[in-house]
C-alpha positions as CSV (number, residue, x, y, z in Angstrom):
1,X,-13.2,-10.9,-10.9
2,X,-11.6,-7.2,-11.6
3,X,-8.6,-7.1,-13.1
4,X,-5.5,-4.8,-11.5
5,X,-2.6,-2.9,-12.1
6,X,-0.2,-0.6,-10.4
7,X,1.3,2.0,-12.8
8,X,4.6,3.8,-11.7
9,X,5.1,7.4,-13.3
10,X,7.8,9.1,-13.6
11,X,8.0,12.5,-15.4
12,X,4.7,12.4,-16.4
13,X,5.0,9.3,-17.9
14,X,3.4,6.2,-16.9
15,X,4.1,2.6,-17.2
16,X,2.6,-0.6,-15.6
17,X,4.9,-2.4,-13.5
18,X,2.8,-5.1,-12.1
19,X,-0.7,-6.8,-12.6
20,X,-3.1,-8.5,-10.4
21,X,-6.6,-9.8,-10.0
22,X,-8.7,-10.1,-7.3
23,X,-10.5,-7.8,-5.2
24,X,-10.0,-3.8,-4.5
25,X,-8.5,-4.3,-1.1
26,X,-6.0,-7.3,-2.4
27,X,-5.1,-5.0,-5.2
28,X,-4.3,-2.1,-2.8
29,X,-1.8,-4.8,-0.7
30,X,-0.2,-5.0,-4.1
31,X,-0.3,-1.3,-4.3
32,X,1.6,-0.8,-1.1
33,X,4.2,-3.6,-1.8
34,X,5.2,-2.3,-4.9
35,X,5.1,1.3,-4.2
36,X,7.9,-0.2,-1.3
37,X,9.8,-2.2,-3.0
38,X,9.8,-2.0,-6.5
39,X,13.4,-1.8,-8.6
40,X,13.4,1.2,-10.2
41,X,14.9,0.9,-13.6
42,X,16.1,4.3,-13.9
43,X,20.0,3.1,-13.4
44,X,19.6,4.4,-10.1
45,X,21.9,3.0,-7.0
46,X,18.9,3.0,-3.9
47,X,20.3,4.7,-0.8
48,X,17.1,5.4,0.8
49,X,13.3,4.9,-0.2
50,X,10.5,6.8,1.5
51,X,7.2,6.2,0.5
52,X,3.8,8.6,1.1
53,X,0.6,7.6,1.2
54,X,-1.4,10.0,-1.3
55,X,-4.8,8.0,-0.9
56,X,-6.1,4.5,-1.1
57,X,-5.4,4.0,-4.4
58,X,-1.6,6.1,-5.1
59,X,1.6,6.5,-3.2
60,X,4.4,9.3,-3.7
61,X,7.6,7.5,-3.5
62,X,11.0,9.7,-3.1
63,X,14.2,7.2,-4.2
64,X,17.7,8.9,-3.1
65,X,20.9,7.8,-4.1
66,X,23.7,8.4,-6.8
67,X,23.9,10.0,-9.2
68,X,20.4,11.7,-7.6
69,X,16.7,11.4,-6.2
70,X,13.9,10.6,-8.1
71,X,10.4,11.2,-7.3
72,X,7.6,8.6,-8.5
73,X,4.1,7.8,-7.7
74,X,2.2,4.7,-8.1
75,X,-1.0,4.5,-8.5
76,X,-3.9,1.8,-8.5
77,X,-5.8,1.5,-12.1
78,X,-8.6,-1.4,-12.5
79,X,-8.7,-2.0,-16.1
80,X,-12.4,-1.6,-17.4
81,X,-11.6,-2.8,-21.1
82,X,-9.8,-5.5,-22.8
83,X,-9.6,-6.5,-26.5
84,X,-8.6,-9.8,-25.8
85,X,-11.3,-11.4,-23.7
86,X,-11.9,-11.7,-20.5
């Protein structure tokens, strides 16, 4: 079974912000749930969220509200290495 993440950036800088396993297509559910709904930690008050499809795997997100907008973009990335086992 592959193994899944979603990775928000921001500023050209990325973080994971959730994990999954499973197959490509559940993975890419988890994708577009995220890229919907996920809190932004950026002490930002959400007025209005639209999300863009970019492709299958990544999604342009636009967050509005005070003190500003903020433009993120999730993408899909299957982790193909692991240190710790399987």
């Amino acid at each position: 079974m592959a193994h899944w993440g979603v990775v928000e950036e921001l500023h050209d800088r990325p973080q994971p912000v959730a994990h999954s396993g499973g197959t490509r297509e559940e993975a890419r559910r988890r994708l577009y749930e995220t890229a919907c709904t996920h809190r932004f930690t950026g002490g930002l008050m959400q007025r209005r969220r639209e999300a863009y499809r970019v492709d299958d795997d990544a999604y342009y997100v636009e967050i509005k509200g005070g003190p500003g907008t903020h433009h993120l973009r999730y993408s899909l990335a299957e982790r193909v290495r692991s240190t710790d086992g399987p």
